[in-house]
C-alpha positions in Angstrom: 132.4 129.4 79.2 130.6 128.7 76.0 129.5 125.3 77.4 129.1 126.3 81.0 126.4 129.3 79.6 125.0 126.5 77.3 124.2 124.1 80.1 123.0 127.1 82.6 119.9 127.8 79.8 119.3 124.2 79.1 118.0 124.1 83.2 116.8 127.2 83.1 114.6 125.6 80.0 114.2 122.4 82.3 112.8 123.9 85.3 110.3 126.2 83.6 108.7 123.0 81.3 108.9 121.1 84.4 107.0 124.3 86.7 104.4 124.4 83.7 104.1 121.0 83.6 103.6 121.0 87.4 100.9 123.8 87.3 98.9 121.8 84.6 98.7 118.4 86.5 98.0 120.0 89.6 95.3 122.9 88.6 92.5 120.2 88.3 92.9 118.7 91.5 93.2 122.4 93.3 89.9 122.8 91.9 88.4 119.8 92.9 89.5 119.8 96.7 88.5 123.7 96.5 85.0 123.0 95.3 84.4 120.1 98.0 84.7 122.6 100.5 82.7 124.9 99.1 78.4 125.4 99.4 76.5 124.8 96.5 76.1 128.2 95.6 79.5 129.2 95.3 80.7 126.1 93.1 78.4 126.9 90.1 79.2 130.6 90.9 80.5 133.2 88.6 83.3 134.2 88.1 85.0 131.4 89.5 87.0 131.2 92.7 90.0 129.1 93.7 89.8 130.1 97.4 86.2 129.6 98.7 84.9 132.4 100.6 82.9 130.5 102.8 84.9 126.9 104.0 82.8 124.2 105.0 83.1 120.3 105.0 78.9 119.5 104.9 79.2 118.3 101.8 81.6 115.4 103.7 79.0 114.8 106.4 76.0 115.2 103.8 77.7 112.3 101.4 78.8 109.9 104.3 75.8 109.9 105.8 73.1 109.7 102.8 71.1 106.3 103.2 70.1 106.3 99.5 74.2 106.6 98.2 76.5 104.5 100.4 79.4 105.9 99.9 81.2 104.4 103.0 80.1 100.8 101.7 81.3 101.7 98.4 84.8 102.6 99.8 85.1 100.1 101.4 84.2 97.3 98.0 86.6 99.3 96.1 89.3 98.9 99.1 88.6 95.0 99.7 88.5 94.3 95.7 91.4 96.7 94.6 93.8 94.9 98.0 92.9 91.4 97.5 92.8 91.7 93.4 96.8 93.2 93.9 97.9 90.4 96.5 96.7 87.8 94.1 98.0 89.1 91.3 101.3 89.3 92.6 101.1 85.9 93.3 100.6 85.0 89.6 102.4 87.1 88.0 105.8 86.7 90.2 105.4 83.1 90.0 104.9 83.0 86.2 107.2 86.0 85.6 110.2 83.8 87.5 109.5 80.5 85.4 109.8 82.5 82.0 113.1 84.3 83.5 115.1 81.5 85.5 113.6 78.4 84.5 114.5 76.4 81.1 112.2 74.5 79.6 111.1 74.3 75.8 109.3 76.8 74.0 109.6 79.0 76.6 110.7 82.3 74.6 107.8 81.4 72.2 105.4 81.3 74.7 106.5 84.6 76.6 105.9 86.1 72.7 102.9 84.7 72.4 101.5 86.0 75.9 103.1 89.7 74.9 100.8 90.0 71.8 98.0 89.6 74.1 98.9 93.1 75.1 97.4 94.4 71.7 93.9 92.5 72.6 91.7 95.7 73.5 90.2 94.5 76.8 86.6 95.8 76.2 86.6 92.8 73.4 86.7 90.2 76.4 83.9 91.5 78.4 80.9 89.4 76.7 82.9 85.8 77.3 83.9 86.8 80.6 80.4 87.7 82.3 79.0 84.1 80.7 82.0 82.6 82.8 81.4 84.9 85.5 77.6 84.1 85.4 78.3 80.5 85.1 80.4 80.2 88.5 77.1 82.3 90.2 79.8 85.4 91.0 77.6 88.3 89.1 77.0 90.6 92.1 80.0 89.2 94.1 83.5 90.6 94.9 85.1 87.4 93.4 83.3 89.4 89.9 85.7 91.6 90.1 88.4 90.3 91.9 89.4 86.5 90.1 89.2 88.0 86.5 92.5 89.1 85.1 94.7 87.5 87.7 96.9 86.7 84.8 98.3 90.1 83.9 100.3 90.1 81.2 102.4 93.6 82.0 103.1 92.6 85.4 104.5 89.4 84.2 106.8 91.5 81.7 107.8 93.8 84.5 108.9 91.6 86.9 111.1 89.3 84.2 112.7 92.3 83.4 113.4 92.7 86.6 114.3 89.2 87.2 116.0 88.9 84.7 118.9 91.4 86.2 119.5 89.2 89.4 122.7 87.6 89.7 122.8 83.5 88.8 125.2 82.9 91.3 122.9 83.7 94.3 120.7 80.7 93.1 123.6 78.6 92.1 125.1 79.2 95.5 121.4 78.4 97.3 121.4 74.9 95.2 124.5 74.1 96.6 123.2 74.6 100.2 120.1 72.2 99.0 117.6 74.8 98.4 114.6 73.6 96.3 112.6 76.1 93.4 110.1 77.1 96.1 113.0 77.9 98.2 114.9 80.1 95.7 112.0 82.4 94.8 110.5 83.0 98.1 113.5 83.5 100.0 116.3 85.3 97.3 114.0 86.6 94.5 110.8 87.7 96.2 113.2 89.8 99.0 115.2 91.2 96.0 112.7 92.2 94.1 110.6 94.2 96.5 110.7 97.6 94.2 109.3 95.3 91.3 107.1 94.2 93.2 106.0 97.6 94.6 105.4 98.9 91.0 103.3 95.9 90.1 101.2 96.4 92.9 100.8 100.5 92.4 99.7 100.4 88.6 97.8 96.8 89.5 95.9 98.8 92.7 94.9 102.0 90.8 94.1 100.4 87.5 91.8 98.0 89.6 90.2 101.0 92.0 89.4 103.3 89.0 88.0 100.2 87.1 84.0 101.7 86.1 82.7 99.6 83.2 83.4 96.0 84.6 81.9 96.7 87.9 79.4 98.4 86.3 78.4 95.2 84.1 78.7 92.6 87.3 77.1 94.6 90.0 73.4 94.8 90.1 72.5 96.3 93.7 73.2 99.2 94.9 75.4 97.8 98.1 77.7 96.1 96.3 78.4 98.9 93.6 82.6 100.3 93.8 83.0 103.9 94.5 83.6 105.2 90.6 80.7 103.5 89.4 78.8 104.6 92.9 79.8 108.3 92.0 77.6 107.7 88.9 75.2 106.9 90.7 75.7 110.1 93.2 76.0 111.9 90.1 72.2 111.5 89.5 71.3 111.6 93.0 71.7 114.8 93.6 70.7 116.1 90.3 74.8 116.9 89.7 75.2 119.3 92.6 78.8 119.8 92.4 80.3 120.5 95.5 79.0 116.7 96.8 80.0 115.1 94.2 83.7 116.8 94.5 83.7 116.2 98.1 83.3 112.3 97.2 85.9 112.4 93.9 88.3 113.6 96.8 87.6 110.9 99.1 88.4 108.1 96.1 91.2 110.0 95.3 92.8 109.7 98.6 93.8 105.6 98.9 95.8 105.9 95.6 97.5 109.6 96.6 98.4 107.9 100.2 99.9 104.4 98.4 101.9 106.6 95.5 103.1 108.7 98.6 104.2 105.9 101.1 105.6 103.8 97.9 107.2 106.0 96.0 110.8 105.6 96.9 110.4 101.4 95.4 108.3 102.9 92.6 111.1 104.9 91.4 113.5 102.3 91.7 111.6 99.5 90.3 110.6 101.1 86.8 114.2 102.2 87.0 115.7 98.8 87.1 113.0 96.6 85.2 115.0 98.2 82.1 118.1 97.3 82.8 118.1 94.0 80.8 115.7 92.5 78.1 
């Protein structure tokens, strides 16, 4: 009984840190959607409100149609960058991730080291080498800026060995037999089965990629080919930090990354579940 009462406050304890814990991450972005819909007047108001008194979505139509702050043009950088930045990266990492987990060859294990300590290697230090290749290949003001750059990323190759690492020998033993070749193996055994790898890759690749604001910020000059955070900066000054706009447009780059996480979650869960399950 002892035990039983034990366990009973140990959930009780769970559930209320997890209901706290719940209210905190969600407060913020209860107050941004709140204040999107909200007139000027009312956002800087006081007291503060968490229901607005009067709804309205003009601060939608006002920043979607401004000529001077594209915000449609600069949803649609960040959407083409972020997509095409993730599907190459997969390409690289799963491809590199399967030759340090399957293949044999020497110095492998000291190489896989080596390319973990890069980890430690604040990015920001990179920056000034980068833009003199970036400038060098003519691609300062050009998606490929912010698109080629980091293709080889070191966590995403970790991840998926991990999770490479846990598939079974035998089903590529057994595919050799029936004369499958390397190419073979990984894109039709190892890619299919590690879909919820992948699918975690791709999230944290995605987001990291769409919030990105100081590299776009260095290798864009005009105003067109700016990505939505950096472009919110600029909206930011526009209108002389009128808040309710610039909520309205914090929602709309919120929403790509909300709808992925929503639609992926299920292989999320699963794939940083399983990417531990042998080192």
């Amino acid at each position: 009984m002892a035990l039983k009462s034990e366990e009973r406050r140990t959930q009780r304890f769970t559930f209320v840190f997890l209901v706290i814990a719940a209210v905190v991450w969600l407060a913020p972005m209860v107050w941004v959607l709140s204040t999107s819909l909200k007139p000027e007047s009312q956002a800087i108001s006081w007291p503060l409100r968490w229901i607005p008194e009067t709804l309205t979505f003009e601060n939608y139509f006002i920043i979607l149609g401004s000529a001077s702050t594209p915000v449609i043009r600069w949803f649609g950088n960040s959407l083409l960058i972020a997509s095409l930045h993730t599907f190459f990266i997969l390409i690289v990492d799963s491809m590199a991730a399967y030759a340090y987990a399957r293949m044999r060859f020497k110095g492998r294990d000291v190489l896989f080291w080596i390319l973990m300590t890069t980890m430690m290697i604040p990015p920001v230090i990179t920056y000034i080498p980068l833009y003199s290749i970036v400038d060098k290949l003519g691609w300062v003001d050009t998606p490929w800026a912010m698109i080629i750059p980091g293709l080889g990323g070191v966590f995403g190759i970790f991840l998926l060995r991990q999770f490479f690492l846990g598939i079974p020998y035998e089903l590529e033993e057994a595919a050799r037999i029936d004369g499958a070749g390397a190419f073979q193996i990984f894109f039709r055994i190892i890619l299919p089965l590690a879909k919820p790898a992948l699918v975690t890759v791709a999230l944290f690749t995605f987001m990291s990629n769409w919030n990105d604001f100081f590299w776009p910020l260095i290798v864009t000059n005009s105003v067109e080919m700016r990505t939505l955070p950096v472009g919110l900066s600029i909206l930011q000054g526009s209108f002389n930090i009128q808040y309710a706009k610039l909520m309205a447009a914090t929602v709309l780059s919120a929403l790509p990354v909300l709808v992925l996480f929503l639609f992926a979650q299920r292989f999320f869960v699963k794939g940083a579940t399983m990417t531990g399950i042998k080192g």
